[in-house]
C-alpha positions as CSV (number, residue, x, y, z in Angstrom):
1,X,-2.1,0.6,-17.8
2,X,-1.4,3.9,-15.8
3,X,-4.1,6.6,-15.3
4,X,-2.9,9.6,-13.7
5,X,-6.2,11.8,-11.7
6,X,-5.8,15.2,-10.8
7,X,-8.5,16.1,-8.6
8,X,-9.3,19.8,-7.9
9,X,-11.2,19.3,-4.2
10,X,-9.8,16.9,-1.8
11,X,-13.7,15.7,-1.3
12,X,-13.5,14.3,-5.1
13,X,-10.2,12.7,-4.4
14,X,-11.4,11.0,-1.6
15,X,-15.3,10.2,-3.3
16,X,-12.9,8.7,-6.5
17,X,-10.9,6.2,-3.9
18,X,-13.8,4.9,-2.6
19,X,-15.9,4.2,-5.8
20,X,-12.4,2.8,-7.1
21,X,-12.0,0.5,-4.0
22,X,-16.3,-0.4,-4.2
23,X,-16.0,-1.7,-8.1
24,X,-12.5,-3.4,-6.7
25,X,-14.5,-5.7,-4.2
26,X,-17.5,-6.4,-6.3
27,X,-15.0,-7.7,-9.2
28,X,-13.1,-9.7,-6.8
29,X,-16.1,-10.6,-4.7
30,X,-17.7,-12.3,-7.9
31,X,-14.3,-14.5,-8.6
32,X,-13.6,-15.6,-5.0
33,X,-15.0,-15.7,-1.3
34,X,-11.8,-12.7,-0.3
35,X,-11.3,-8.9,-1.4
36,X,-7.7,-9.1,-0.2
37,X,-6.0,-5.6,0.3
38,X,-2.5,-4.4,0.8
39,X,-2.6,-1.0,3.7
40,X,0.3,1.5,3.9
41,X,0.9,3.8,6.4
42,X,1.5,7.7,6.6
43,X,-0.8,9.9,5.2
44,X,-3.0,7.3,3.3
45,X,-4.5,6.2,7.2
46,X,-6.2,9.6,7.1
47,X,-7.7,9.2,3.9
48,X,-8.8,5.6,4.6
49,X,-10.5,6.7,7.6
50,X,-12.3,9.6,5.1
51,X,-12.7,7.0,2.2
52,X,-13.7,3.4,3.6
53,X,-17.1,4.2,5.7
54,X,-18.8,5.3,2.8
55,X,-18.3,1.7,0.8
56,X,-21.5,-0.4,0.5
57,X,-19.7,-3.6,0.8
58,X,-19.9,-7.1,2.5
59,X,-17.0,-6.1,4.7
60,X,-16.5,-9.9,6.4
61,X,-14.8,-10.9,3.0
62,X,-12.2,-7.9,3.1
63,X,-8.9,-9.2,4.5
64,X,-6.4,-6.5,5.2
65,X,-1.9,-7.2,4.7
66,X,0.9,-4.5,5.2
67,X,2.6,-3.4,1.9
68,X,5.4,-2.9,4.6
69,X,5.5,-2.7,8.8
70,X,7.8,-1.7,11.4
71,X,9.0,-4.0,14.0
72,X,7.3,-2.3,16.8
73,X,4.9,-2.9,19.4
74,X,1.6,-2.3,18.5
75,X,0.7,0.1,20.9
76,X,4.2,2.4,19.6
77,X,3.3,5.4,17.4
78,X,5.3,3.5,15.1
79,X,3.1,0.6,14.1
80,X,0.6,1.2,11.0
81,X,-1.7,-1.9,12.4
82,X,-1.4,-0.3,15.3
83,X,-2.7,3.6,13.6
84,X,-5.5,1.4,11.4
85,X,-6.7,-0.4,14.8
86,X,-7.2,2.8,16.7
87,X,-8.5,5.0,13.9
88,X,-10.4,2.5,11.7
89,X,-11.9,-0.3,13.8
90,X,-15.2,0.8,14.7
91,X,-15.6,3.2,12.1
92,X,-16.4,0.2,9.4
93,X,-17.2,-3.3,10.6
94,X,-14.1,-5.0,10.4
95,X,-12.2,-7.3,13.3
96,X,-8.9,-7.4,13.9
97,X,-8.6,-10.8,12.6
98,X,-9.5,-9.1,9.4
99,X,-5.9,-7.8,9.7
100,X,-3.0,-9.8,8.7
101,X,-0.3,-8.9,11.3
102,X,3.4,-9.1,11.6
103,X,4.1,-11.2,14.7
104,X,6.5,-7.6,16.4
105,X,8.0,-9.8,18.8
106,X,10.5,-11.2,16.3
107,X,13.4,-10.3,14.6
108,X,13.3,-8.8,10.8
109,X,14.7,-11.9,9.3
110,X,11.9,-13.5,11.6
111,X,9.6,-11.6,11.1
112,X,9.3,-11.4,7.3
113,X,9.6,-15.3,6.9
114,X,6.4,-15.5,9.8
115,X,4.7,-13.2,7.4
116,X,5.3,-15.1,4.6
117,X,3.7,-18.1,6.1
118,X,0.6,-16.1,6.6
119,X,-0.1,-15.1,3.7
120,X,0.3,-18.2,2.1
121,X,-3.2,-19.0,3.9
122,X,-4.4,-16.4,2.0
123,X,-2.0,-16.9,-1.6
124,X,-0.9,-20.6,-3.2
125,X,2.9,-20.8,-2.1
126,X,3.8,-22.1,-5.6
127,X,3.6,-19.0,-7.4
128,X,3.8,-14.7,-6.7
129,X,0.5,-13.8,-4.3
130,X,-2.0,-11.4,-6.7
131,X,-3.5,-9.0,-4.3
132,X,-6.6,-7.4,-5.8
133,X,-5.2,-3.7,-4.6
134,X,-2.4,-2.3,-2.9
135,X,-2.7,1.1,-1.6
136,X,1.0,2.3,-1.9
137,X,2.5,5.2,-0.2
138,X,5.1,7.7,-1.5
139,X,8.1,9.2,0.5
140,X,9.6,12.4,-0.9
141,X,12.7,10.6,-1.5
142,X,10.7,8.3,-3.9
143,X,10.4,5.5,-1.6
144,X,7.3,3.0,-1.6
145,X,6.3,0.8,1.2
146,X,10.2,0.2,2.3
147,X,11.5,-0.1,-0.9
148,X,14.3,2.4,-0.6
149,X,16.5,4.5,-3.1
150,X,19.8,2.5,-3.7
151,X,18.9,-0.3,-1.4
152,X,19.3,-4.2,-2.3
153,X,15.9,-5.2,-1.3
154,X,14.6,-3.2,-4.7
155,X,16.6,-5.9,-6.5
156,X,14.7,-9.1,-4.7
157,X,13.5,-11.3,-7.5
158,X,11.8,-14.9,-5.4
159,X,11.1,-13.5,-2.0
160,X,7.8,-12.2,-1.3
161,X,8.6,-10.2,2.3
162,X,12.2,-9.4,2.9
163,X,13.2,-7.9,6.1
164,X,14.8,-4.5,6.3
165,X,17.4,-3.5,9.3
166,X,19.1,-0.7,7.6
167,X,16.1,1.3,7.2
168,X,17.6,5.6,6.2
169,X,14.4,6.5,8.5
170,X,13.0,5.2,12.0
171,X,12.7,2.6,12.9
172,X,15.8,0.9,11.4
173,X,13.6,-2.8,11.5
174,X,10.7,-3.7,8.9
175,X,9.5,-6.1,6.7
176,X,8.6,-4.9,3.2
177,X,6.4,-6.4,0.4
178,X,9.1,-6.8,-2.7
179,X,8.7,-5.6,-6.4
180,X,7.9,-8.8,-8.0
181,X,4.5,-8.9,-5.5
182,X,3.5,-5.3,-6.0
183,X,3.6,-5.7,-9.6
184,X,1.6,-8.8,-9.6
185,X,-1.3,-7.1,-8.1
186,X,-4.8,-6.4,-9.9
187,X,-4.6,-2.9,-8.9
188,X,-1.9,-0.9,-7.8
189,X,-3.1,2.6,-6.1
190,X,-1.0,5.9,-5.0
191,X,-3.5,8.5,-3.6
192,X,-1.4,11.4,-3.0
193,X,-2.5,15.1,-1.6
194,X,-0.3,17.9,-0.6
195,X,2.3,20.0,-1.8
196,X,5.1,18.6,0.3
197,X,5.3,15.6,-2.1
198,X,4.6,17.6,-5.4
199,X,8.5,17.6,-6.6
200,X,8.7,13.6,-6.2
201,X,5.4,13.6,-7.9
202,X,6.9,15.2,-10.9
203,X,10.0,13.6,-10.7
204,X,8.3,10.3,-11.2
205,X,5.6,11.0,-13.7
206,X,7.1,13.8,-15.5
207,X,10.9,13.1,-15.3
208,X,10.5,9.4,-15.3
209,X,13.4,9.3,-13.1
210,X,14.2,5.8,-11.6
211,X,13.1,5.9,-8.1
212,X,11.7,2.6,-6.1
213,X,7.8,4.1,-6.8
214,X,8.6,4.3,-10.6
215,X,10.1,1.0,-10.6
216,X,5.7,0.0,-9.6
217,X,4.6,-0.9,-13.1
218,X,2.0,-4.4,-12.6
219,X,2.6,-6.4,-15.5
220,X,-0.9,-7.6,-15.9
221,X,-2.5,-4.8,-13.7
222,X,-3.7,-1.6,-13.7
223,X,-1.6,1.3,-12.2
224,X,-3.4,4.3,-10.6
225,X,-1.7,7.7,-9.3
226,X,-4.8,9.9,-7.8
227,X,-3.2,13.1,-7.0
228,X,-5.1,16.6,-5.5
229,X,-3.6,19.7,-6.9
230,X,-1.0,20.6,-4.5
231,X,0.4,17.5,-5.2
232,X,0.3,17.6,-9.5
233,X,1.3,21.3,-9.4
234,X,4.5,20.7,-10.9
235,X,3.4,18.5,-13.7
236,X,3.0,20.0,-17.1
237,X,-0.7,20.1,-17.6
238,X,-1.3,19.9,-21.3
């Protein structure tokens, strides 16, 4: 199921994420002991830091993974645990442990089969993890966590987290959640503002072209693009 939102004030954008991401915990909070979340980086770590002190929430059962991270220290610019620790932590009463992090002294390969491992604390290892939500970023070139126009990884079918070396943006080196995980999710979210991504927007939800972000379609999941104004304003409105 796909709902497409287009939100007129930036305030009701960010009020609609967070009463989205409230009834998301309370469902999964009343099946299990976890609300287990996938974070991406970019503009979404402003909108987190907007949207997630205003959830009432038991926030010792939300567990936080990387739809995708770059092999960088944590202190680099670079590193989204490293953007969430300094602009989130403190603002809503999580821990760092609440963070599932890549180990950034490793290689790619390395890397992404370390972060496998822990997640499996968190998933059975005999079948595809289910996160209850993944917030997902969008590049203007159509790319979602580092899922990449043209690029192998989009064709990954057993793998949960591949490594990427090749990357056509720095850093070169991440790891990457692959499709068959993001389409297993509960909830799959793209919040998107600003005009700067309103051609991609359209190209996706109006063109249907095939981009990595179009190719986000959970199977037994519900699909969410919450979009402000500048970012709809090429898409046909009737």
């Amino acid at each position: 199921m796909e709902k497409i939102l287009i939100w007129p004030q930036n305030e009701l954008l960010v009020s609609y994420l967070s009463n989205l991401l409230q009834t998301s915990a309370e469902e999964a909070l009343v099946d299990g002991d976890t609300f287990k979340v996938g974070l991406s980086g970019g503009s979404l770590v402003k909108l987190l830091v907007q949207s997630l002190p205003t959830i009432n929430t038991d926030w010792s059962k939300w567990y936080f993974f990387f739809c995708d991270e770059r092999i960088v220290p944590f202190d680099s610019n670079d590193s989204t645990y490293g953007e969430y620790k300094a602009k989130l932590i403190g603002k809503i009463p999580v821990t760092e442990d609440q963070f599932i992090k890549i180990n950034p002294d490793l290689s790619a390969e390395e890397a992404a089969k370390d972060y496998i491992k822990k997640m499996s604390v968190f998933f059975p290892p005999d079948r595809v993890p289910c996160f209850d939500v993944l917030l997902l970023g969008l590049g203007p070139d159509g790319h979602t966590c580092s899922l990449f126009p043209g690029h192998k990884v989009l064709n990954e079918s057993s793998l949960w987290v591949c490594p990427v070396n090749d990357s056509p943006k720095l850093p070169l080196s991440r790891i990457t959640l692959t499709l068959p995980v993001i389409n297993n999710a509960k909830k799959c979210i793209f919040a998107i503002m600003g005009s700067s991504k309103a051609e991609v927007v359209k190209k996706i939800l109006q063109d249907r072209e095939n981009l990595p972000a179009a190719r986000v379609q959970p199977h037994n999941g519900e699909l969410y693009w919450i979009l402000d104004e500048d970012a709809a304003r090429f898409l046909d409105k009737a």
